[in-house]
C-alpha positions in Angstrom: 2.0 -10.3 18.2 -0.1 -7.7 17.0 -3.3 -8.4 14.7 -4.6 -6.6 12.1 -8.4 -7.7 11.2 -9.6 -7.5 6.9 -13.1 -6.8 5.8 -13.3 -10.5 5.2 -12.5 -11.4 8.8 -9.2 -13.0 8.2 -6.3 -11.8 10.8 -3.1 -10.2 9.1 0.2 -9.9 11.6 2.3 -7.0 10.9 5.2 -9.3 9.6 2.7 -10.8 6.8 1.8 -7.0 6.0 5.0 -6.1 5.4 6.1 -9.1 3.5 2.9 -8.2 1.5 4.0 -4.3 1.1 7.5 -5.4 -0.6 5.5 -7.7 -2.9 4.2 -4.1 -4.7 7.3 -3.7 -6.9 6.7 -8.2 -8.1 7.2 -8.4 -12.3 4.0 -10.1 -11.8 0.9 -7.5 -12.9 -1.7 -10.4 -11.1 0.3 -11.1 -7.7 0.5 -6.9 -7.4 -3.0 -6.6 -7.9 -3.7 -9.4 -5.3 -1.7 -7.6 -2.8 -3.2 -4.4 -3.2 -6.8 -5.6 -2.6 -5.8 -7.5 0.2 -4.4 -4.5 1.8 -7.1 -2.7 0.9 -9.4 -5.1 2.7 -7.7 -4.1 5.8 -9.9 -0.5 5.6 -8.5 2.3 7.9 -6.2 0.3 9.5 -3.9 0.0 6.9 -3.3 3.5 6.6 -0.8 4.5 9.6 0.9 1.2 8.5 1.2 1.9 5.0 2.7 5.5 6.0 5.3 4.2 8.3 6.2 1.4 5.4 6.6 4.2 3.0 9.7 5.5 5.1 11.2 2.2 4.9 11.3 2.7 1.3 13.7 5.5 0.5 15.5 3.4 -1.4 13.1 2.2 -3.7 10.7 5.2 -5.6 9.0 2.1 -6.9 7.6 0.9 -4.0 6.9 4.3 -2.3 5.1 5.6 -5.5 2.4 2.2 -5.1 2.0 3.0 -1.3 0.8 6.6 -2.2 -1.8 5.2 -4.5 -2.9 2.7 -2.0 -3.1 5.6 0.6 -4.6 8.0 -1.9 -7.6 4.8 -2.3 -8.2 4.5 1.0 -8.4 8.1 2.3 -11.0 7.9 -0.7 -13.1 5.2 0.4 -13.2 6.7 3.7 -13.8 10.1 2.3 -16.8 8.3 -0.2 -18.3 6.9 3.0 -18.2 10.1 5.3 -19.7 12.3 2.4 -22.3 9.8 1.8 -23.5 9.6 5.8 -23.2 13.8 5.7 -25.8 13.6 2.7 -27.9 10.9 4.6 -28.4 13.0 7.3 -29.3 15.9 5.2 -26.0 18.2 5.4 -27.3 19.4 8.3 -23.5 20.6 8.9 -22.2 22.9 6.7 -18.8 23.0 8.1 -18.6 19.3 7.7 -19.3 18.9 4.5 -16.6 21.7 3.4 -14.2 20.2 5.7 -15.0 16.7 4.1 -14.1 18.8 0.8 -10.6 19.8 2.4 -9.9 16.0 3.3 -9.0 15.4 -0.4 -5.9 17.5 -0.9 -5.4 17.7 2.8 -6.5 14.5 4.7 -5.1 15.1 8.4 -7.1 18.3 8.4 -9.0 18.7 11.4 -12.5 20.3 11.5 -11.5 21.5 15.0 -9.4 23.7 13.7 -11.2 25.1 10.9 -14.3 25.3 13.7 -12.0 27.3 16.1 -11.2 29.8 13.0 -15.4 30.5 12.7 -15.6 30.8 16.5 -12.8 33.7 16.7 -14.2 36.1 13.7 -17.9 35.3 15.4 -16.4 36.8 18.4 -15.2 39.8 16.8 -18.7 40.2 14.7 -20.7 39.4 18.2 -19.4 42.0 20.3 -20.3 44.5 17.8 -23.9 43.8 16.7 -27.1 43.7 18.9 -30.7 42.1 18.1 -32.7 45.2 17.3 -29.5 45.9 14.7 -30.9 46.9 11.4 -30.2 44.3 8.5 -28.3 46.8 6.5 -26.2 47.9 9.3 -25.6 44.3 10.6 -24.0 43.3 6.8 -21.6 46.4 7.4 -20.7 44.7 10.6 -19.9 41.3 9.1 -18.3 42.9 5.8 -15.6 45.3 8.0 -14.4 42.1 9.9 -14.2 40.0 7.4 -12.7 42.0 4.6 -10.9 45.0 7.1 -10.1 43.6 10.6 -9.6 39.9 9.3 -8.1 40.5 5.4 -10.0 38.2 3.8 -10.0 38.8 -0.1 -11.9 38.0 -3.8 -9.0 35.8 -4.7 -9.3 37.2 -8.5 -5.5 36.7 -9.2 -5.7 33.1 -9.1 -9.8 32.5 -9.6 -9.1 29.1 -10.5 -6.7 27.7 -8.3 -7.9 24.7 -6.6 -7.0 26.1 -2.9 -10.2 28.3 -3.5 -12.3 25.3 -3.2 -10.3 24.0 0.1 -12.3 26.1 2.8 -9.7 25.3 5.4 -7.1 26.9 2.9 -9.3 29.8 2.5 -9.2 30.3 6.2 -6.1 30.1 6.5 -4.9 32.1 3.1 -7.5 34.5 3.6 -8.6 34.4 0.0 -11.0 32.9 -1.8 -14.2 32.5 -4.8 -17.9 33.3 -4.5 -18.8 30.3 -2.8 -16.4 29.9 -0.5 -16.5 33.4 1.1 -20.1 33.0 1.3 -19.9 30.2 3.2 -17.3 32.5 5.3 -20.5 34.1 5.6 -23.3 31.3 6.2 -21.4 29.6 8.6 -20.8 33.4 10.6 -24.6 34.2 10.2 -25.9 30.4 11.4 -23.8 31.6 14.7 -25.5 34.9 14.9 -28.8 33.8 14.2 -29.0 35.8 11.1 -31.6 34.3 8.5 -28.9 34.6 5.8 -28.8 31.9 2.6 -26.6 30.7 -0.2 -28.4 31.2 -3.7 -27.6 28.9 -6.6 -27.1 31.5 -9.5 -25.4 30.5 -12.9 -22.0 31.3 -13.1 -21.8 33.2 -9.8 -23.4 32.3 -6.3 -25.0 34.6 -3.8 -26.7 35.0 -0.6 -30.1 35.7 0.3 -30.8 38.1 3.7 -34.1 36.9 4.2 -35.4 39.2 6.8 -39.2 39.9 5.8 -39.5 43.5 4.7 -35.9 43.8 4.5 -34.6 40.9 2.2 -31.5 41.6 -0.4 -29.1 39.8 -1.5 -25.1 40.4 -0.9 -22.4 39.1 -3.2 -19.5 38.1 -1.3 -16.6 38.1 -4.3 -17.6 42.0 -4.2 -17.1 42.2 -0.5 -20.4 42.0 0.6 -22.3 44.2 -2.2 -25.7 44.6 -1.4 -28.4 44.3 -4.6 -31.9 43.4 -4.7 -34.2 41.2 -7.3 -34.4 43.4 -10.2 -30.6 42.8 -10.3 -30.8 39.1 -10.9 -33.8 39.8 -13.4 -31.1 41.8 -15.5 -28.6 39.4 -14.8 -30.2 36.5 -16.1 -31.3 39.2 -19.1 -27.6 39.6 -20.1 -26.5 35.9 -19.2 -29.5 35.2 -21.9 -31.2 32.8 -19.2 -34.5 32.5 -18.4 -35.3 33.3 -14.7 -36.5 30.0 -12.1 -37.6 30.0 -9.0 -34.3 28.2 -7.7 -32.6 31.6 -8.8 -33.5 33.8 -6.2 -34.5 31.4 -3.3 -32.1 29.9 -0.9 -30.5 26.3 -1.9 -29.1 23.7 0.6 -25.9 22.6 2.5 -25.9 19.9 -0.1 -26.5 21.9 -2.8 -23.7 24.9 -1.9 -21.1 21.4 -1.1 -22.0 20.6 -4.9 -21.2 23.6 -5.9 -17.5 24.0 -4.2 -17.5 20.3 -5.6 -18.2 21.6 -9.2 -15.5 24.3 -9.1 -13.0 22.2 -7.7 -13.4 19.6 -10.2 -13.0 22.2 -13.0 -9.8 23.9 -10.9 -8.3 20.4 -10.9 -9.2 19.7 -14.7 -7.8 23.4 -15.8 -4.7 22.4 -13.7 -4.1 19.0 -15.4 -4.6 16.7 -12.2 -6.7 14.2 -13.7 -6.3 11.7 -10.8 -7.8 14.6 -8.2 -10.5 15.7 -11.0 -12.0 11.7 -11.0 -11.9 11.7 -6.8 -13.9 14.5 -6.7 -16.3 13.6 -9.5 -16.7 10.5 -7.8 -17.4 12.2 -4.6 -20.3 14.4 -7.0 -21.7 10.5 -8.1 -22.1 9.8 -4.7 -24.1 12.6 -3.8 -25.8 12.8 -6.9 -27.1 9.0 -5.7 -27.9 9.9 -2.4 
């Protein structure tokens, strides 16, 4: 008979996990609670269980309804974990960390897809550019495939919808904010070996081209507008903010996930999901202690 092993090193065969699953709906508030954390303690391997459970339990919204929760948990746990291991090792990955970002709303997402999508508008860019390219003409490269060939778009319609934050829905929808197209960006430039860098303004976010004696910044919501420092200066004027270094020099993979983090929090809050607004603020707590 098959074995399923909890956290605490106890053994659990499938017949006791499903006796425990139609315990969910008990009148008893302490024996449902019990139950929960003991699937719970069974970690990831509870999850294709508790799916195929659920099916079992047309019949009875009850017990469906508390196997989403318990899925919802852990899919979070696991999420909590992999974020905090990406922030250990630095965010070294960008693509990672957005596609740990897309796990929330979409948890059988697969970063092989999403890294498959980079890989064919890199092709495109590639053939067309050359080393001795000049910046300015390299941008217009990367701005006709993206916005023309590939119809990606400022998503200013729907600024705040959630699915803005989700970079494997703004692959796929073509549409996006600030951030997320200019990790559309990043992500292209880290494959082209273009020194090209997110920048942490307030209440918009940038990129950097930091090529010396050519540097300028690009605003991806405007489909790759090029502007230069005295733009920020009167920026920050008219925001009535005083200007920091961390304005106009790159930030981090960690820094740029905290920021798709921030706005998806908000999206989720403006939207009235308060369960999806307190998983991703958790997500923020655990990279704020990291």
């Amino acid at each position: 008979m098959l074995l399923l092993t909890c956290k605490t090193n106890n053994f659990m065969n499938i017949r006791d996990f499903k006796a425990m699953v139609s315990l969910l709906d008990d009148s008893d508030g302490e024996v449902v609670g019990m139950v929960r954390d003991k699937i719970k303690g069974l970690g990831q391997e509870a999850i294709p269980l508790l799916e195929q459970e659920w099916d079992h339990y047309e019949e009875n919204p009850v017990i469906q309804s508390k196997i989403e929760f318990l899925l919802q948990d852990l899919q979070t746990d696991s999420l909590l974990l992999d974020m905090k291991e990406w922030t250990a090792h630095g965010g070294e990955d960008l693509l990672r960390g957005l596609w740990l970002v897309s796990r929330l709303a979409y948890p059988e997402n697969r970063i092989e897809k999403m890294r498959a999508e980079i890989n064919k508008i890199y092709m495109d860019i590639w053939v067309l550019t050359h080393k001795d390219m000049h910046p300015a003409d390299m941008l217009s490269v990367m701005n006709n495939v993206i916005f023309e060939r590939m119809g990606f778009e400022p998503n200013v319609k729907s600024f705040h919808s959630p699915q803005n934050s989700l970079f494997n829905q703004v692959l796929e929808a073509k549409r996006g904010n600030p951030v997320t197209l200019s990790c559309l960006y990043i992500l292209l430039a880290q494959k082209l070996d273009i020194p090209l860098y997110g920048v942490n303004l307030p209440n918009l976010f940038v990129m950097l081209f930091d090529i010396p004696g050519h540097a300028f910044y690009v605003n991806a919501f405007n489909k790759g507008q090029v502007f230069y420092r005295k733009d920020i200066d009167d920026y920050l004027k008219h925001m009535n903010l005083e200007p920091r270094k961390e304005y106009y020099q790159p930030c981090s993979h960690i820094e740029i996930v905290m920021r798709v983090l921030t706005n998806l929090a908000f999206a989720y809050q403006k939207s009235g999901d308060r369960e999806r607004e307190d998983q991703v603020n958790r997500i923020l707590s655990v990279i704020h202690k990291s």
